[in-house]
VMD Tcl script that draws the C-alpha trace (Angstrom):
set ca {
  {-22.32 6.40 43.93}
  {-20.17 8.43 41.89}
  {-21.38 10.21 38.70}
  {-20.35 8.99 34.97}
  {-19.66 11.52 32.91}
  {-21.04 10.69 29.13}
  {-18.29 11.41 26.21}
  {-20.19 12.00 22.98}
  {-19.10 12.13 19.49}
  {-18.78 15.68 19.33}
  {-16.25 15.18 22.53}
  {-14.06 12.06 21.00}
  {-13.88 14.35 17.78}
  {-12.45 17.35 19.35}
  {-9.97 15.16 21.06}
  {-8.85 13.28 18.02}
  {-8.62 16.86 16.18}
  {-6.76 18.09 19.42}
  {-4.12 15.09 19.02}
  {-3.89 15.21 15.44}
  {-2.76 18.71 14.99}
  {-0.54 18.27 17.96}
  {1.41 14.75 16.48}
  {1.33 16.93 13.22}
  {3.19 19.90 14.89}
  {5.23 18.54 16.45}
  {5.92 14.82 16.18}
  {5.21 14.33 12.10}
  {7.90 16.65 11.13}
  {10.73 14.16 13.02}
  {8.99 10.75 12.12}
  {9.36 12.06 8.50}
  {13.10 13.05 8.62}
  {13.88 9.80 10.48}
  {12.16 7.53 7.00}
  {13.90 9.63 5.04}
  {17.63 8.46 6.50}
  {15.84 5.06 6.46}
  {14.65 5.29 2.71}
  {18.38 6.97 1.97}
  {20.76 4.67 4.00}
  {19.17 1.62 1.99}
  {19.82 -0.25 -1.56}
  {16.86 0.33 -3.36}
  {14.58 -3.58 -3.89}
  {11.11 -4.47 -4.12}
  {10.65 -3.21 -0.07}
  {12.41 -0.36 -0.55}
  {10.19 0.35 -3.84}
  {6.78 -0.44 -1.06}
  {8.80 1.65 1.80}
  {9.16 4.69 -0.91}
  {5.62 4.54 -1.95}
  {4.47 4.41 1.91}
  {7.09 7.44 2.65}
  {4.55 9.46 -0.19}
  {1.45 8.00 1.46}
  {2.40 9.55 4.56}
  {3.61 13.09 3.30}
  {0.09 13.07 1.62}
  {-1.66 11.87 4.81}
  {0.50 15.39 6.62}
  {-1.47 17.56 3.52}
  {-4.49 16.53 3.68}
  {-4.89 16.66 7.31}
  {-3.31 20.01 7.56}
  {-5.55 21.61 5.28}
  {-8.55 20.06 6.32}
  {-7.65 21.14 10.01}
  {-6.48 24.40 8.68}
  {-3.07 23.81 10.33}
  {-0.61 26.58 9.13}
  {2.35 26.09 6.97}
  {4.78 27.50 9.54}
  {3.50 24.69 11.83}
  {4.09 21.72 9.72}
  {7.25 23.56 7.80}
  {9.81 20.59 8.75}
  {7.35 17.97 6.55}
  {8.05 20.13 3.91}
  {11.81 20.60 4.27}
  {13.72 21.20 1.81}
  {15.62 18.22 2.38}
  {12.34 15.84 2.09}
  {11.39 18.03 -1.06}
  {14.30 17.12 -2.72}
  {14.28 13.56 -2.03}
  {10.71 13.46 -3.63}
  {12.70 15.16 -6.32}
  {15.29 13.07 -7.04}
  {12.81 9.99 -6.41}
  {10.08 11.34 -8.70}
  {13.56 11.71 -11.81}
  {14.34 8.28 -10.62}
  {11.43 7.10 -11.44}
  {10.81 8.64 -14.73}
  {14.07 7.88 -15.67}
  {13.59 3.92 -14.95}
  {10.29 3.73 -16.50}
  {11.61 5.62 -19.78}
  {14.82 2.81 -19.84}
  {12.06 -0.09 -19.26}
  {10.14 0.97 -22.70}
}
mol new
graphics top color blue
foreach p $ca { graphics top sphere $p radius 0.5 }
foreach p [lrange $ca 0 end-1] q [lrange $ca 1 end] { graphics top cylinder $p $q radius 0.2 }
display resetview
């Protein structure tokens, strides 16, 4: 009759805390780079418009988890590459640019 051990909330957070800051130090940072080849490689249409949004989404997810966890900037540094900075950049003119020709 073997023992169960009990997982309580307190345990399932920590471990979900543990695995987020770990995905966010080291996985994110690729995943990120990797949509941004995607996003670039492809002519822009109404997915690529949803796919660009998403791309934002997720960048925003990366922030507000890594303040909230009080993850250091050195840490999640390839999010915030300069190469993903200036696609959100150029994107961001894009966008201004098209909505300004549309009025």
């Amino acid at each position: 009759n073997r023992e169960q051990s009990k997982v309580d909330d307190e345990d399932v957070s920590s471990l979900l805390t543990e695995f987020t800051i770990c995905f966010i130090t080291h996985g994110y940072g690729n995943l990120i780079q990797n949509l941004r080849l995607k996003l670039m490689s492809q002519k822009p249409s109404s997915t690529f418009i949803n796919m660009n949004s998403c791309f934002l989404r997720i960048i925003l997810f990366c922030i507000i988890f890594a303040d909230y966890l009080e993850v250091k900037l050195p840490e999640v540094e390839p999010v915030f590459s300069p190469e993903i900075m200036s696609y959100i950049v150029f994107e961001g003119l894009q966008t201004f640019e098209n909505l300004g020709i549309e009025s």
